[in-house]
Residue frames as a rotation matrix with the C-alpha (Angstrom) as fourth column:
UNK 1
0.318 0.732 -0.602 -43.19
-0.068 0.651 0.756 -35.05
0.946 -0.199 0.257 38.62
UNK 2
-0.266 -0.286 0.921 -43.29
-0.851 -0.379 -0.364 -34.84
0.453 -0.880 -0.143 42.19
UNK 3
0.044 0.165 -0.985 -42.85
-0.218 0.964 0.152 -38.79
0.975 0.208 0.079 43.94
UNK 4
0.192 -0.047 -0.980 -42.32
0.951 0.257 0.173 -38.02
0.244 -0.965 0.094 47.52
UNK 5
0.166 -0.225 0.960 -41.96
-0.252 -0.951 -0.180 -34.88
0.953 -0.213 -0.214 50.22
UNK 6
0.987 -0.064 0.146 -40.73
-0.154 -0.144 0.977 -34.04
-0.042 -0.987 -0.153 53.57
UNK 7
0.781 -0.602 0.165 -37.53
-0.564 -0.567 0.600 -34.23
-0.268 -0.562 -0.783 54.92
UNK 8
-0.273 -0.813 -0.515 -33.96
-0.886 0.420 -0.194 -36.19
0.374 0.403 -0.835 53.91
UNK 9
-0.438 0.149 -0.887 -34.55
-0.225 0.937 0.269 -38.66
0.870 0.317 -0.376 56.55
UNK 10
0.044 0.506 -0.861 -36.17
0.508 0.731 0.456 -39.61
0.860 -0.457 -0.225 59.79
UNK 11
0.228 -0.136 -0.964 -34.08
0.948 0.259 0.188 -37.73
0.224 -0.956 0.187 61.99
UNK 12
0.657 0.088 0.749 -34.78
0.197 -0.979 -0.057 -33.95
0.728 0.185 -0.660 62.39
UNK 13
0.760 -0.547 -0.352 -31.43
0.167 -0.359 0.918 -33.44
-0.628 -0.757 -0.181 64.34
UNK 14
0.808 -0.589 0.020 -27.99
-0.555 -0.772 -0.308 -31.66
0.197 0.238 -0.951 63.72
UNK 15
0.538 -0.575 0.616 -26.21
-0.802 -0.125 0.584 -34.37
-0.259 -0.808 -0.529 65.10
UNK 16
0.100 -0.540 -0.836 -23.67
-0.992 0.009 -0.125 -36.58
0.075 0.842 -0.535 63.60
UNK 17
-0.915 -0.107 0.390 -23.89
-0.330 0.754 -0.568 -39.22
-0.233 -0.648 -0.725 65.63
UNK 18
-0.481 0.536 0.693 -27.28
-0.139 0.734 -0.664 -39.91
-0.866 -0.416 -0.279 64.39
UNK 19
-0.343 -0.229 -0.911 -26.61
-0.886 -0.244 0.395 -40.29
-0.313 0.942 -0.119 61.26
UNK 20
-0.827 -0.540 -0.156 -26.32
-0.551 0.834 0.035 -43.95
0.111 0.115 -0.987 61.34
UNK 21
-0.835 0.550 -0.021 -29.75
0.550 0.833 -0.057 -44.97
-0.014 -0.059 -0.998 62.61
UNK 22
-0.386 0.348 -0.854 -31.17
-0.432 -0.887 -0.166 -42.51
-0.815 0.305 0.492 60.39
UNK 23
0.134 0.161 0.978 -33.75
0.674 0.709 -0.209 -44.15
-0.727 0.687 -0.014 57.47
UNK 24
-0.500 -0.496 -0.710 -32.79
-0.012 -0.816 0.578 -42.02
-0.866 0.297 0.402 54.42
UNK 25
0.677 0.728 0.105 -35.70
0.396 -0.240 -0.886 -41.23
-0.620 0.642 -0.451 52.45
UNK 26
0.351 0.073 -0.934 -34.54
-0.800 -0.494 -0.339 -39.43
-0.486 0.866 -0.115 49.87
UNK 27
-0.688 -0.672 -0.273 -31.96
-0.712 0.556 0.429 -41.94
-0.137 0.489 -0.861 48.83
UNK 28
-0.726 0.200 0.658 -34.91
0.103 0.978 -0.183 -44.97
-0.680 -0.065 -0.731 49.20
UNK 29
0.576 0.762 -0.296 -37.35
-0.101 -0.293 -0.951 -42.69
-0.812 0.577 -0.092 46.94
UNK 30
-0.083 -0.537 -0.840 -34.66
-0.976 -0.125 0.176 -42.23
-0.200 0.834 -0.514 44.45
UNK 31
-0.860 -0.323 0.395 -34.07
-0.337 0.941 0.036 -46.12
-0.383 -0.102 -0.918 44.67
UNK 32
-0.244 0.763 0.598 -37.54
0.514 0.625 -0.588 -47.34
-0.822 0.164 -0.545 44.37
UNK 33
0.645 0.474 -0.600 -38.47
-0.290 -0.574 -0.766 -44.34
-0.707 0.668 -0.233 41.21
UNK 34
-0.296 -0.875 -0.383 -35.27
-0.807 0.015 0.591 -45.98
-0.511 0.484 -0.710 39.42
UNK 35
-0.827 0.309 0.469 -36.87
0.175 0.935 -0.308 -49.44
-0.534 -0.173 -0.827 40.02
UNK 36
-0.690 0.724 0.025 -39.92
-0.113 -0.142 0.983 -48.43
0.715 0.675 0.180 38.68
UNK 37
-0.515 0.457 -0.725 -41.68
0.817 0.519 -0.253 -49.04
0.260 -0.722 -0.641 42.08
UNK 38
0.685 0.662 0.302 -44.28
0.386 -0.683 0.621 -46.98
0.617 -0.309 -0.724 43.83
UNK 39
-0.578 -0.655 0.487 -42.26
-0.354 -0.338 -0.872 -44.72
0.736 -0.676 -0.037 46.74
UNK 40
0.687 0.636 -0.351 -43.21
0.233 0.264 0.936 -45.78
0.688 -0.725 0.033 50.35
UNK 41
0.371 0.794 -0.482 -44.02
0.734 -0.568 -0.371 -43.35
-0.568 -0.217 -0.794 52.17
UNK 42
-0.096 -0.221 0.970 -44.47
0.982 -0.178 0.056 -41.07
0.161 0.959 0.235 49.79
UNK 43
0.128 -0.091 0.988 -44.57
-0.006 -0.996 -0.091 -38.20
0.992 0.005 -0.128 52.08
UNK 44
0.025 -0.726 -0.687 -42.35
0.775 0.448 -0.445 -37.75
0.631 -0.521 0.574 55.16
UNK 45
0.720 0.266 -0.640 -42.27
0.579 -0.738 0.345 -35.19
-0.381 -0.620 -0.686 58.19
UNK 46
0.456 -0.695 0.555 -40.33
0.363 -0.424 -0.829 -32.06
0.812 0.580 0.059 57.16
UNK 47
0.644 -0.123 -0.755 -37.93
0.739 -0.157 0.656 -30.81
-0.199 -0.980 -0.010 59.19
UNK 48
-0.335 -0.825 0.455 -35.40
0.942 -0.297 0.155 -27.63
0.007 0.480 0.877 58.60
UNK 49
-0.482 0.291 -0.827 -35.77
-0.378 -0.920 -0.104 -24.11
-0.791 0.262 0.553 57.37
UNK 50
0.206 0.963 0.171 -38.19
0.332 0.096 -0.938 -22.76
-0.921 0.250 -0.300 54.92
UNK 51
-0.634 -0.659 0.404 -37.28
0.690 -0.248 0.680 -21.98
-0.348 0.710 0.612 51.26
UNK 52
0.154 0.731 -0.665 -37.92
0.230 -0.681 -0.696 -18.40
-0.961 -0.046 -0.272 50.62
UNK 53
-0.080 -0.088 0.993 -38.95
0.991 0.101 0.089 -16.85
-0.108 0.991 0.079 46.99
């Protein structure tokens, strides 16, 4: 069952420093699908490489 897409979290950078005031989607989807809760937003810009098959 797919509950959310797009990217880890907010901030499509390499940089460590902006880690911190990064919102971290995955971790709040995981949170709210434990809960039993709808995800919000349930789909999120992607950012990264592509996963070839």
């Amino acid at each position: 069952m797919l509950v959310c897409m797009g990217g880890i979290d907010d901030k499509p950078t390499s940089n460590p420093q902006d880690i911190p005031g990064a919102t971290p989607c995955v971790h709040n989807a995981l949170a709210a699908v434990a809960a039993g809760q709808a995800v919000d937003p349930s789909q999120t810009r992607p950012y990264g490489r592509t996963v070839k098959y």
